[in-house]
N, C-alpha and C positions, 0 to 999 in steps of 0.2 A: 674387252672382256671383263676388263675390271668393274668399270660399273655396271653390267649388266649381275656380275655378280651383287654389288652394293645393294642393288633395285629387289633380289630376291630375297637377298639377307632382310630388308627392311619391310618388306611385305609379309615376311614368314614371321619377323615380329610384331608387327600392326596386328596379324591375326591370334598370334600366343597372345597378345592383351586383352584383345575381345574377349576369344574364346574363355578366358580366365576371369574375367569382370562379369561373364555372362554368366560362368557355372560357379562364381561367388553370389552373386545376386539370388542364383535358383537356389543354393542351399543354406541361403539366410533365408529369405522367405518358407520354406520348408520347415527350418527349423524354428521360428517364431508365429507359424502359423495354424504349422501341423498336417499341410496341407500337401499334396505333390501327388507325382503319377503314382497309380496302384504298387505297392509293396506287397511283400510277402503277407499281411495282415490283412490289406485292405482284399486280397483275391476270396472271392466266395468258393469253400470248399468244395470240389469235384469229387463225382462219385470213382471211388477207389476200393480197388482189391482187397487192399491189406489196411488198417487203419494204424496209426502211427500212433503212439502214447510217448511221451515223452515229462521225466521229471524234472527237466528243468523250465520253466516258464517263460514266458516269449516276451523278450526285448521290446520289442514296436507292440504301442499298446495297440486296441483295436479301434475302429472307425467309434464304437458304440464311446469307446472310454477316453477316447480323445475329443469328444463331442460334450462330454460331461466335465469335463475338465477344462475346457475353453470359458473363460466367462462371457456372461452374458453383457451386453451392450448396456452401460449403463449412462443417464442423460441427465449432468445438472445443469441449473441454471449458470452460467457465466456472470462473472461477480458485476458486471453493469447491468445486468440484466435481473438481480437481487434485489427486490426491493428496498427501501431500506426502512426500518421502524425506529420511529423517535419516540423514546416514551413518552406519555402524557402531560402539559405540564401540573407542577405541583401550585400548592398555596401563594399569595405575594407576602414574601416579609416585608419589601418596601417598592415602591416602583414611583412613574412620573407623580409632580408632585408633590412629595416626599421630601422632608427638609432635617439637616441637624447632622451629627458626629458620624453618624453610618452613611450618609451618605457624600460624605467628604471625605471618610474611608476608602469608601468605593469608588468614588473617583481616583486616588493615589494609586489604588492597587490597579485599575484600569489603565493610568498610564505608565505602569513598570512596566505592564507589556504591548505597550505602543497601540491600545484599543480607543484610548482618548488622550487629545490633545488639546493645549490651553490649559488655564487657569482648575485648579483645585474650587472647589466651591459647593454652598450647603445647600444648593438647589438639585436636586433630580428632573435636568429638564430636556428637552428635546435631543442634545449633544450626548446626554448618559444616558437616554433610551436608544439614540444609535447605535452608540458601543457596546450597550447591554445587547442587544439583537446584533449585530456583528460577532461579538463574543458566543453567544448561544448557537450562531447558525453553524459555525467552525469549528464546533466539539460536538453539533446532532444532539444539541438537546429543542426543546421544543423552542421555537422563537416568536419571545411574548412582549422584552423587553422590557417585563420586570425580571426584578430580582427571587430566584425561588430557593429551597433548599437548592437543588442540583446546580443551579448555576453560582450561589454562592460557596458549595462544595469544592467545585470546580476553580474558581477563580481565588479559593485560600489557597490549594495546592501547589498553583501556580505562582504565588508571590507571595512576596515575605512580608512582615508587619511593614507600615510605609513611618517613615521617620520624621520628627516635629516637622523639620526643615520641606520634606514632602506635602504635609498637610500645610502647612504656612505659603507656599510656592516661595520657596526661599530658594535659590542657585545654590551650590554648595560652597564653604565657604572661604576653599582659597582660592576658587575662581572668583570671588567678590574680593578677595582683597586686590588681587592683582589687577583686577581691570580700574580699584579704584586706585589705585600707586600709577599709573599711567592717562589718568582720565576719562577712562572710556567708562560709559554706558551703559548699561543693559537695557533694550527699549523691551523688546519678545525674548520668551524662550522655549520652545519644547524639545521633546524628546531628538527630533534631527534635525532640529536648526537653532541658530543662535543670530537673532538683530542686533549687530552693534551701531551706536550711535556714538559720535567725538562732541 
């Protein structure tokens, strides 16, 4: 008997959760939609005896004012779907090329943030027009691989004046003492790696 009772008890609960998950679900949708069976508002008035006047004003708006009050569907683009606008490029202050103090500048500040590697140097040549158009393409400005306002705007912001020792491709300079206190070398060096030689 006992579990016959068990089996009712658990069925009569299986059903309270439904039924309760069911007439939750219907009155969130209701109420975030505005929508549901005919209410007192939604019923079209019948012809009647006696008309009713009433001063206080009705709770449930009307089909009309719940209609105007729903917004409209509105449809934007999804941000991949944005095209995307690069502005124009500007003037060349210096590009391929291009030789002397600016562009051995540009070089240094180009490898503070790891857009060029190797040797500092007063050429503008194929290596700085990489990193100029690598740099350009990563901030969306136009990619020309000269130097323009915008991109050298861009790339002061970005880094700080470069130091003698930067412009000279000097290692700093107590890692030069200690490699020479022990013998070693310096054959390479960039930004992520170091070739020692004994």
């Amino acid at each position: 008997m006992n579990a016959g009772v068990g089996r009712v008890t658990t069925v009569a609960m299986i059903a309270t959760v439904v039924l309760g998950t069911s007439a939750l679900g219907y009155g969130v949708a209701r109420a975030t939609t505005g929508l549901g069976l005919a209410g007192p508002a939604d019923v079209s008035p019948s012809a009647s005896t006696s008309p009713t006047t009433s001063s206080a004003p009705s709770s449930t708006p009307t089909p009309a004012a719940r209609a105007a009050r729903r917004p409209s569907h509105v449809s934007a683009p999804l941000p991949a779907q944005r095209p995307r606008v690069t502005p124009p490029p500007g003037p060349p202050l210096f590009g391929p090329g291009d030789e002397g103090d600016r562009v051995r500048e540009l070089q240094a500040r180009l490898r503070q943030i790891a857009w060029l590697s190797g040797n500092v140097t007063d050429d503008y040549g194929p290596d700085t027009t990489a990193a100029v158009k690598g740099f350009q393409a990563k901030r969306e400005i136009a990619v020309t691989g000269y130097v323009d306002q915008r991109t050298l705007d861009r790339l002061l912001g970005m880094t700080r004046d470069p130091t003698a020792d930067e412009l000279a491709n000097k290692l700093p300079g107590s890692l030069l003492a200690s490699s020479s206190r022990v013998g070693i070398r310096v054959m390479a060096c960039s930004r992520f790696s170091v070739r020692w030689s004994t």
